[in-house]
Structures are given as structure tokens and as C-alpha cells.
C-alpha positions as CSV (number, residue, x, y, z in Angstrom):
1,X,42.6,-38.6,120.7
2,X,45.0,-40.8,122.7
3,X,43.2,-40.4,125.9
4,X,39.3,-39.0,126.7
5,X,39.4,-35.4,128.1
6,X,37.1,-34.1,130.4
7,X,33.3,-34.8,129.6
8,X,31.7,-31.7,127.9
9,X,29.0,-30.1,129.8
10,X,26.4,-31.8,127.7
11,X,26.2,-34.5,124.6
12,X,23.4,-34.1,122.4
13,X,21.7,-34.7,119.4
14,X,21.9,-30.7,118.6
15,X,24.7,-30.3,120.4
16,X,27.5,-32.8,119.5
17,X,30.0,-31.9,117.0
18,X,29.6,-36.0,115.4
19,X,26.2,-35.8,114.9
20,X,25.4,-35.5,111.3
21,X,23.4,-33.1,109.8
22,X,19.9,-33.3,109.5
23,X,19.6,-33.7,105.7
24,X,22.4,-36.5,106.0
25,X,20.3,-38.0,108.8
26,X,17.0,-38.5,106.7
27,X,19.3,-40.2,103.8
28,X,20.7,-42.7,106.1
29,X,17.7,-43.5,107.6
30,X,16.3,-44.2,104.0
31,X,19.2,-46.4,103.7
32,X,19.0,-48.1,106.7
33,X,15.4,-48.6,106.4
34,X,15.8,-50.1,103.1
35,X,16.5,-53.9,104.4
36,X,13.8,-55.2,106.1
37,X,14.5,-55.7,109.8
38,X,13.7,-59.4,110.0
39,X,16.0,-60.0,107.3
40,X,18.7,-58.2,109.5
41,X,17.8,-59.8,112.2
42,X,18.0,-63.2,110.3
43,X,21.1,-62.2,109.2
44,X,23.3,-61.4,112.6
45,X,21.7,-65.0,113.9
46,X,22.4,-67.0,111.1
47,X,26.0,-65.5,111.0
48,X,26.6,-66.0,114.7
49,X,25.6,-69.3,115.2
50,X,28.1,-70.0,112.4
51,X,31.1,-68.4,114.1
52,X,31.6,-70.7,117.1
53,X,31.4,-74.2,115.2
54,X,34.8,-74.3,113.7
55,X,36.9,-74.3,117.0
56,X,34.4,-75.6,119.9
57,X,33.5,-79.0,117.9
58,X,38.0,-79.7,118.0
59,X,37.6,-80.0,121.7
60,X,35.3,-83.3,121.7
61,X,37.5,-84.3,118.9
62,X,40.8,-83.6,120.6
63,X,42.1,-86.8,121.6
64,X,41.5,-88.7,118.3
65,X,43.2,-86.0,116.0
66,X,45.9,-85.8,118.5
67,X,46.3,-89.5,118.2
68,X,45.8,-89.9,114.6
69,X,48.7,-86.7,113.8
70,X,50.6,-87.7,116.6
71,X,50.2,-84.1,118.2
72,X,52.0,-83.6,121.6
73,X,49.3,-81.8,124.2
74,X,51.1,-78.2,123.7
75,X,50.7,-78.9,119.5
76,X,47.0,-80.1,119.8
77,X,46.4,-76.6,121.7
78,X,47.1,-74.8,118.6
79,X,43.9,-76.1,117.4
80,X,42.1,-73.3,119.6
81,X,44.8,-71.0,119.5
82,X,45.8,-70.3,116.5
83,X,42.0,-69.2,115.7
84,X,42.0,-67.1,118.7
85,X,45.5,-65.5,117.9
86,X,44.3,-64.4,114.5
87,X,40.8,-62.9,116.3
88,X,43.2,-60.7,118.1
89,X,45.5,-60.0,114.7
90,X,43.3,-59.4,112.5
91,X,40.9,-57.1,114.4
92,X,42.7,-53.6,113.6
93,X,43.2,-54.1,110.0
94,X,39.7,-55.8,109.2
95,X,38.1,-52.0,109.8
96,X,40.5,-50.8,106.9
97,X,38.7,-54.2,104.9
98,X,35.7,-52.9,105.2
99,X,36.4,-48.8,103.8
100,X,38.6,-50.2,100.8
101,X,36.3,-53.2,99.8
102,X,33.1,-52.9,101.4
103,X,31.6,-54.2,104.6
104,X,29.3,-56.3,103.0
105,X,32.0,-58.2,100.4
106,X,34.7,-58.3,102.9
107,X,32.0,-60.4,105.2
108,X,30.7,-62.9,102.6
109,X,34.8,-63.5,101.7
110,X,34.9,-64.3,105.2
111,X,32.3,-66.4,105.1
112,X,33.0,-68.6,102.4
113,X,36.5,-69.2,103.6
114,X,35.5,-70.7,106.8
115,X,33.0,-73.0,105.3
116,X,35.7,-74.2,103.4
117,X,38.0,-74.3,105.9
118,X,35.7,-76.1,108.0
119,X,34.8,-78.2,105.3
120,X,38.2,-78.6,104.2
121,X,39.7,-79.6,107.3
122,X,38.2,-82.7,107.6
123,X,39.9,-83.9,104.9
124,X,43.5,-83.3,105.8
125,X,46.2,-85.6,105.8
126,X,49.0,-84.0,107.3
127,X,49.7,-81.7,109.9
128,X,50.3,-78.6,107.8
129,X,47.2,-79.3,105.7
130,X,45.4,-79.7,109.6
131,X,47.0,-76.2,110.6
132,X,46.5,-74.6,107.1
133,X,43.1,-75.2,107.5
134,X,42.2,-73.9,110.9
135,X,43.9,-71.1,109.6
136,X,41.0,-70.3,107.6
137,X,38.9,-71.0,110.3
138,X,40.5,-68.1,112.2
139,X,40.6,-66.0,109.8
140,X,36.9,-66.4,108.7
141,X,35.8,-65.8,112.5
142,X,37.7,-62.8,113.3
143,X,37.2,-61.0,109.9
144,X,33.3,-61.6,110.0
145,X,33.0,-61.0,114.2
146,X,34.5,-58.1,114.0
147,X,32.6,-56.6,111.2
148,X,29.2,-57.7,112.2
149,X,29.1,-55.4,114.8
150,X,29.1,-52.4,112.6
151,X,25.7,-54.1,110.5
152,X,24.0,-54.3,113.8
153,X,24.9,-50.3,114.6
154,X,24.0,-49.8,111.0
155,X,20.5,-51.9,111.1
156,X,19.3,-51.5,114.3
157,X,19.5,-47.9,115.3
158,X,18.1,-47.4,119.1
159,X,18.4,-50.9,119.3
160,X,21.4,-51.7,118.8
161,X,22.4,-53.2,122.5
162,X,19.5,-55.8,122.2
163,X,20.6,-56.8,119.1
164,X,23.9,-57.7,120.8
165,X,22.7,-59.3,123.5
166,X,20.8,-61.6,120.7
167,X,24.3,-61.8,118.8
168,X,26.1,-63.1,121.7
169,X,23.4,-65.4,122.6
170,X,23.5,-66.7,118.5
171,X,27.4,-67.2,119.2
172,X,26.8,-69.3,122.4
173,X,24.0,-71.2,120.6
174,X,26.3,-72.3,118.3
175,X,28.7,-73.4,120.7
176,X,26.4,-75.4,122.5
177,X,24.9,-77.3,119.8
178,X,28.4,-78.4,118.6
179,X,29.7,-79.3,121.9
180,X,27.0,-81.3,122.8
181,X,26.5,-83.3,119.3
182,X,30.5,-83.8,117.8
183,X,31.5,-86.1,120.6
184,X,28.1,-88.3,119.4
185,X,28.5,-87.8,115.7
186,X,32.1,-89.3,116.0
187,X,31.0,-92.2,116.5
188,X,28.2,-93.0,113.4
189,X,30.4,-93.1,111.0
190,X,34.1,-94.6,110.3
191,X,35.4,-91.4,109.7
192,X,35.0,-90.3,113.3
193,X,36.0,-86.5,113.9
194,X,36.8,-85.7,110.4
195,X,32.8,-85.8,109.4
196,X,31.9,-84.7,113.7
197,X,33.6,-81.6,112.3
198,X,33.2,-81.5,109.0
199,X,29.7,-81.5,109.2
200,X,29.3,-77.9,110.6
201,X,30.2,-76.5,107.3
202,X,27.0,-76.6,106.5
203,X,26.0,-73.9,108.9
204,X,28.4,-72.2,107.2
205,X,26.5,-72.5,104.1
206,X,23.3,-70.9,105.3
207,X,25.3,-68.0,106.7
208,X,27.1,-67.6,103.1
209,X,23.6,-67.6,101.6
210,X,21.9,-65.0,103.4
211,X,24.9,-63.1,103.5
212,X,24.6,-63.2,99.6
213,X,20.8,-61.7,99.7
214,X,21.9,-58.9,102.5
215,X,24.8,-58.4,99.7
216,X,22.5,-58.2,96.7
217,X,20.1,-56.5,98.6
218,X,22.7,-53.4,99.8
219,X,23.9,-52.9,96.5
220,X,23.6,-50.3,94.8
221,X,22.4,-48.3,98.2
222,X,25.6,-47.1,99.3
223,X,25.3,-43.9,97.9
224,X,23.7,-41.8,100.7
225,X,25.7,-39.3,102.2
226,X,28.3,-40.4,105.4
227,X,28.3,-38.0,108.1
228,X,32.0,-36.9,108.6
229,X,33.0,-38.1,112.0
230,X,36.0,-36.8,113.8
231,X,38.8,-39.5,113.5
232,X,39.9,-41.7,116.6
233,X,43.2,-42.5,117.7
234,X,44.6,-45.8,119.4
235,X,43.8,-45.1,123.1
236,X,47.5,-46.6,124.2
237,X,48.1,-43.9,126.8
238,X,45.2,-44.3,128.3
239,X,45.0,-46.5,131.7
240,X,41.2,-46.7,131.9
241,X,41.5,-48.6,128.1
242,X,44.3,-51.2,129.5
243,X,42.4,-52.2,132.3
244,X,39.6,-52.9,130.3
245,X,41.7,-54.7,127.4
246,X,42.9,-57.2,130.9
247,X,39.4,-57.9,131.5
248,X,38.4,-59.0,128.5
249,X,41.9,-60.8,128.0
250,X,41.5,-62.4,130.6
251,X,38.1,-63.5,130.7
252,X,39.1,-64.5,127.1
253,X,41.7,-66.3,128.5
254,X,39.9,-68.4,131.2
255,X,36.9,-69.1,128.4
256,X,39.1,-70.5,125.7
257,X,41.8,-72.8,127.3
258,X,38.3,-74.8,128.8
259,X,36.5,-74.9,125.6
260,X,39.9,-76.5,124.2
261,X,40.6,-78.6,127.0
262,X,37.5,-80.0,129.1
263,X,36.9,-82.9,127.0
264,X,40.7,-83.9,127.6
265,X,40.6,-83.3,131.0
266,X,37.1,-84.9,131.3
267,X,38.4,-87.8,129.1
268,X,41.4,-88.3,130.9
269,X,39.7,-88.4,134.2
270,X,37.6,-91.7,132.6
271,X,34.8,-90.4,130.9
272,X,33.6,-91.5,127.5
273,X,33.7,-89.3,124.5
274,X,29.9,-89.0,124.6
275,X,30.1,-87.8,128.2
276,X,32.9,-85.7,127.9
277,X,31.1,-83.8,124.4
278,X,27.8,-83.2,127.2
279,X,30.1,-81.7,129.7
280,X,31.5,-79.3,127.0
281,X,27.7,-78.8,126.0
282,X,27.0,-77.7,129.6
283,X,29.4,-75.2,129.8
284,X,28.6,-73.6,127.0
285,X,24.8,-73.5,127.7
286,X,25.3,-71.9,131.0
287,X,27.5,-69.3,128.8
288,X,24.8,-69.0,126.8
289,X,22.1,-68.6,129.8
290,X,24.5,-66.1,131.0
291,X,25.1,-63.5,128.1
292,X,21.4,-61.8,128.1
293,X,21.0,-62.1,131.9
294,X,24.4,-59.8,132.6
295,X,23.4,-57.8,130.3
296,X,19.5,-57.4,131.4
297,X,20.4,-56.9,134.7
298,X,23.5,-54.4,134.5
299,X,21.7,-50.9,134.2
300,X,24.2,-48.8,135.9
301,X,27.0,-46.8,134.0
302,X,29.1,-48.0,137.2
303,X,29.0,-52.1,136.3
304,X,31.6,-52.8,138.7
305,X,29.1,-54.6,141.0
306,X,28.1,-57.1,138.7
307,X,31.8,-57.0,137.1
308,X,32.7,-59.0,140.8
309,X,29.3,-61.2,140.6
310,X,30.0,-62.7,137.4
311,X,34.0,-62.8,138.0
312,X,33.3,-64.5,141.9
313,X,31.3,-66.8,140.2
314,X,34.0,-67.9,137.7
315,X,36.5,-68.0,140.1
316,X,34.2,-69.9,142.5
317,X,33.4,-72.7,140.0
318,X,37.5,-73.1,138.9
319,X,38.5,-73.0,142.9
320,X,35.0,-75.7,143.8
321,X,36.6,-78.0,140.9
322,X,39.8,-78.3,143.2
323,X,38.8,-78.0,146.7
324,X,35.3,-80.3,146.2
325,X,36.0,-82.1,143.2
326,X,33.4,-85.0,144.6
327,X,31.0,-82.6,143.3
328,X,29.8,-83.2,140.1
329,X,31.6,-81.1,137.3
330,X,28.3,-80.6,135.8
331,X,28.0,-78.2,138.6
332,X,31.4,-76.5,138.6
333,X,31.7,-75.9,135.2
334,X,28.5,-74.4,134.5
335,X,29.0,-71.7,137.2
336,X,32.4,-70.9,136.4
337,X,30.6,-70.7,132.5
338,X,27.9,-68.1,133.8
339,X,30.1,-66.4,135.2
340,X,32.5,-65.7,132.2
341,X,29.4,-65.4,130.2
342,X,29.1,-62.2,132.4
343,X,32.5,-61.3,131.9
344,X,32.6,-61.5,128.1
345,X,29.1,-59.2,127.8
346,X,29.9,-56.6,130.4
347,X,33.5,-56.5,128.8
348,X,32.3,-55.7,125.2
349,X,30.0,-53.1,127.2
350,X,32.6,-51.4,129.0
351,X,34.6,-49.9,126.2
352,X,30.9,-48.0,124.7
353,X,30.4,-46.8,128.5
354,X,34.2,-44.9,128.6
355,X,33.9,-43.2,124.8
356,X,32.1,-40.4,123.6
357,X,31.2,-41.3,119.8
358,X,30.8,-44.3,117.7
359,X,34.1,-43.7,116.0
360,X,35.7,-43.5,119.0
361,X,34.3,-46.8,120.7
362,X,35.0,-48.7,117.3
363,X,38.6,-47.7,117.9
364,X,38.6,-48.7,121.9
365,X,36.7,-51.9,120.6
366,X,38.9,-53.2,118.2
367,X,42.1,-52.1,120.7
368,X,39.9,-54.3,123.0
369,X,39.6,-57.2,120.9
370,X,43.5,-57.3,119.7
371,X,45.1,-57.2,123.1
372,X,41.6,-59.7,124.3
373,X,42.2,-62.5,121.9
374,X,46.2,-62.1,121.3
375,X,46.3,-62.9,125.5
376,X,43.6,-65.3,125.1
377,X,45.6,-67.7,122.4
378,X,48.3,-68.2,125.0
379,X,45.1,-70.0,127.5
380,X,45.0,-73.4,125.2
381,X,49.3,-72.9,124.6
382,X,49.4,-72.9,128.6
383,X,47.2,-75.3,129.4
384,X,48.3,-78.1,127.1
385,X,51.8,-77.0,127.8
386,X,51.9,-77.5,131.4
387,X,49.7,-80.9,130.7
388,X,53.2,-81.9,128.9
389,X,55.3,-81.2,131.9
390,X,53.7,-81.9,134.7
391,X,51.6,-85.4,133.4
392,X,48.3,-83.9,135.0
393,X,45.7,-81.4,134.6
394,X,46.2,-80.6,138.4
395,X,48.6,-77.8,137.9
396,X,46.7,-76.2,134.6
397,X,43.2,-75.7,137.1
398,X,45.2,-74.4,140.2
399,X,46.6,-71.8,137.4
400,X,42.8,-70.9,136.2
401,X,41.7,-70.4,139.4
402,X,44.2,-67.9,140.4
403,X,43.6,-65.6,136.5
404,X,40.0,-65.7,137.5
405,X,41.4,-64.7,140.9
406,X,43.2,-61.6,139.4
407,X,40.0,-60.7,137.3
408,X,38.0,-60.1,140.5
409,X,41.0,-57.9,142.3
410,X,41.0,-55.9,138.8
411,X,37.1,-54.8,139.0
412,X,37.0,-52.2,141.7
413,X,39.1,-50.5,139.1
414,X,37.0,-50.6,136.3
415,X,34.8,-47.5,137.2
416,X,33.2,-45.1,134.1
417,X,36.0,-42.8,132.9
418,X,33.2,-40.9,132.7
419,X,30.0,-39.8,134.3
420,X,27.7,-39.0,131.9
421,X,27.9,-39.9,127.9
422,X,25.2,-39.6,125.4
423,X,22.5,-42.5,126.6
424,X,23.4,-45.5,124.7
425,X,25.4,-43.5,122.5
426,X,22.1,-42.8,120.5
427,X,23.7,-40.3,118.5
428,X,26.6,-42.7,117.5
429,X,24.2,-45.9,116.7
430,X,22.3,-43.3,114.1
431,X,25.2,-41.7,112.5
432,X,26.2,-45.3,111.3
């Protein structure tokens, strides 16, 4: 269906015409039950805190690569971009992946090509070998991001927001750890960034290993019955679906041109790489910090409320970097980070709050995630692009400010397309 209807009377377990029956209900619970929960939970971690690495440790790297290739600021940008571009191009087809090759192959392929991407790219010598190889990077992250999703639905049944809220957290774990320690690994060894971000392959050989136990584990135990769900359609004439997709575009947008670009800025301002790596580090704590709080605290099915909290707090921290910057960025940048921490976690949210079934929200996910990361590639592009022009960072924050400006007008329209779903989509989260 193009666009949600009118909300049935009622949505539940007896009731709704995706719920599977109750003999194909026992079988998958058999299934599901059949990899031990702390193994699944071991899994989703391991994998998340592997998925951030291979763009956030270029940023503390930026200015030696761009000055050993000879990159101009717009070419460096591509660095972050073209990983983000290929988040937002791959998500659609990755789902077709998964049914032709199985969810569990198609992930540990992902998997092993950005650890040797990762890997990989610290060893090239030319610009098309540097690009080729972040290439991989991208497509390892949005191939395995986007999949994970559906082994959390899968493994965690009734459970299944927690465990995102302990995904997302895992994601901005990772971030942090690599922000804070590249900038201070460059400098132990005379091969500088090239072993600074190198070195995080190795996280992605844990998350290739336990990926190979969940894979060994799952086979063979694919053979309980699917409950036929009623197929979904691209929700492109729907207005409640494009307002959401701008959200999280440009949340998206706002989060990625400062992970590429606040060492640069910082580093251009005076600060050493060391310094610059710990303000990078800060932001992406306070993201992480702010990923389970949004989510703890938004109970409502209406989350426009906290939709403007966490988007005035973004916009404040951007607009306090130009207005005050005497004050410490350590303090700006953090609060514009909680703030789009907030954005991200209530924007994943928002697309399960307007759908009626799994299938469905799948479909209004992955629409979310295209037009999210596609708009979000063009944040590093801009940035660096206007650096080019203008000979200043000046301009590139003045035009932050005002996206996180247009985020907060957009919220008082992001109300429930409808009033009352299934809570939690309980019926949904079982039938995977």
C-alpha cells in the first residue's frame, strides 16, 4: 500500500490478518529460541561496535591523508561521503540480499569486506586504491546495518526496542573509542594514519568471527514455516513518510559533515592532533549518552515534544559555537551531539510508530534510510566544499546552524499518522 488507510477498529493478536497462525507461531518460536540469547546479544554488540570504525577514525586522520594524496578539502570529504552515499544506495536492494542468499551469509560477506577494506586501506598508494577501498567500507556498513535489524526482530521478540537502544549505543561506542584513540595512535609509529586506521580491522575480525558461530549455529534451522505476510509497497505518496525521511536526512546530515570535519576545523583553529582526536571523542560520547536516554524517556506515541528537545539542543550547540565561541567547544559540541543523538533514535522510531505490520515498517525503514543517508553524503561534500571557496569554516557552521534550524520548524509536523497501532508492534516482532 502506497499510503496507510484509516486505522482498523482494533489490531490484535487474534484479530490481525499478518499474524501467523498458531501452529506457525510455536515453530518459530522453536527457531528463535534455538540461539541462545546471550550469544545474540553478543552478536548485535560485537557487530555494532564494528560498524562505525571505518569512517569516524578518517576524521583525526584527515589532514595527513589529505596532505600525503594531495586531496583538495571537497576530495578529502569523500572519505565520509562516499560511505554514507552507499548506506543510502544500498539499503533497498540489501532486503532482496537477504531472501535470495540468506540473511545470515549476506551479513558475514559484509563483514569480511570491511575488515578488508579497512585493513586494506591503509595500505594504498594512490587515490583510486584510497577511494576503492573506502568503497568497501561503505558497502560493508550499509549491507550489514541494514540487515541487523531484522536479527534483533528475529532474536529478541518483545524485546526488540531495548535491543536497539543497546545497538545504537554499540554503534556510538565504537565511534567514541576510535575518535578518541586514532589521533594518538598516529603518532607511535612512522606509519602515522595508515596503522591509526588500519588498526580497527581487527574489530572487524571479532565481528566476522562471531558472525561465523551465529552462521554455523543457524544452519540447518531455517526450515520452520514463514508466516505469509501481506506485501508492502514504497510509501512515495505518502506525506507523513517524507517528513519523516527529512528528519532523519537531516539529522543525518548535521551528524556526518562534523564527524568528517571537526578535527579539521579544530586543527585549523590551532589544536594538535591529539586534541583535535579528544574533541571528536567528545562528540561522539555525548551521542552515545544520548541514544538510550531519548529513547528511555520518549513514551508517548506523539514524540513531537521531545523531537523539539533534542533538535533545540542541536541547533543550540551549532548556533553557541558562533555567537560565544569563547566557550569552550568541549561544551558546544557535546550538546549539539546529545541532541542529534536524540534525533537519530526518535527518527528510526518514528517510521514503526506510523505502520501497521513489520513488513510494512521494514519497507518505510529502508525508504527512510535511502533518502536519510543519500542527503546525508552531500553534509561532508558541502562542508569541505564551501571550506574550498570561502578559505574558512565560518560559512560551513552558519550553514549547520540554520539545517538544524529547519529540523526544529519540521517537528510540529511529525505527529502519529495514527492513533493507535498494535503496542510495540508485538505481533510484527513475533512473526519474524
Amino acid at each position: 500500500m502506497d499510503c496507510i488507510q484509516e486505522k482498523p477498529e482494533s489490531v490484535t493478536l487474534h484479530q490481525s490478518p499478518l499474524s501467523p497462525a498458531p501452529e506457525n507461531l510455536a515453530a518459530h518460536n522453536r527457531h528463535s529460541g534455538s540461539l541462545p540469547k546471550w550469544m545474540a546479544a553478543a552478536a548485535v554488540v560485537i557487530v555494532a561496535v564494528d560498524l562505525r570504525p571505518g569512517i569516524v577514525s578518517i576524521g583525526p586522520a584527515l589532514a595527513s591523508i589529505r596532505q600525503e594524496f594531495g586531496l583538495s578539502h571537497t576530495g578529502a570529504s569523500l572519505l565520509t561521503a562516499v560511505p554514507d552515499l552507499l548506506m543510502g544506495a544500498l539499503a533497498l536492494p540489501t532486503p532482496w540480499l537477504s531472501r535470495r542468499f540468506g540473511r545470515d551469509q549476506v551479513l558475514l560477506t559484509a563483514l569480511i569486506i570491511l575488515c578488508l577494506a579497512t585493513a586494506g586501506r591503509a595500505f594504498a598508494n594512490t587515490q583510486a586504491q584510497l577511494l576503492f577501498a573506502t568503497e568497501g567500507v561503505g558497502v560493508g556498513i550499509a549491507v550489514a546495518g541494514t540487515l541487523i535489524a531484522g536479527f534483533i526482530k528475529a532474536n529478541f521478540a518483545g524485546h526488540a526496542a531495548i535491543m536497539m537502544g543497546v545497538y545504537a549505543t554499540a554503534l556510538s561506542a565504537g565511534s567514541t573509542i576510535s575518535a578518541a584513540m586514532t589521533g594518538w595512535m598516529a603518532t607511535l609509529t612512522p606509519s602515522g594514519w595508515r596503522f591509526a586506521t588500519g588498526v580497527w580491522s581487527l574489530l572487524g575480525v571479532s565481528a566476522v568471527a562471531i558472525w561465523l558461530v551465529v552462521t554455523i549455529r543457524e544452519r540447518g534451522l531455517k526450515s520452520a514455516q514463514q508466516p505469509s505476510v501481506r506485501k508492502a509497497h514504497l510509501p512515495l505518496r505518502n506525506k507523513t513518510a517524507w517528513l519523516i525521511a527529512a528528519f532523519f536526512a537531516l539529522n543525518n546530515f548535521l551528524f556526518y559533515a562534523l564527524i568528517a570535519w571537526i578535527a579539521p576545523m579544530s586543527r585549523e583553529s590551532g589544536a594538535s592532533s591529539t586534541v583535535a582526536g579528544l574533541l571528536l571523542a567528545s562528540f561522539t560520547a555525548a551521542f552515545t549518552l544520548g541514544n538510550p536516554v531519548f529513547g528511555f524517556v520518549s513514551k508517548s506515541h506523539d514524540r513531537r515534544i521531545w523531537l523539539a528537545v533534542c533538535t533545540l539542543l542541536a541547533a543550540s550547540g551549532l548556533i553557541g559555537i558562533i555567537v560565544l565561541p569563547q566557550i569552550t567547544l568541549f561544551f558546544w559540541l557535546p550538546l549539539a551531539a546529545f541532541g542529534l543523538a536524540g534525533g537519530f533514535t526518535l527518527g528510526m522510531t518514528l517510521p514503526l510508530d506510523n505502520t501497521h505490520s513489520v513488513e510494512e515498517s521494514n519497507v518505510w525503514t529502508a525508504f527512510t534510510l535511502t533518502f536519510g543517508y543519500l542527503v546525508a553524503a552531500a553534509g561532508p561534500i558541502l562542508v569541505g566544499a564551501i571550506r574550498d571557496t570561502t578559505g574558512s569554516f565560518e560559512i560551513p557552521y552558519k550553514l549547520l546552524a540554520a539545517v538544524a534550524t529547519l529540523m526544529l520548524a519540521l517537528t510540529p509536523l511529525l505527529g502519529p499518522h495514527n492513533t493507535e497501532l498494535s503496542s510495540e508492534l508485538q505481533i510484527g516482532d513475533v512473526a519474524r
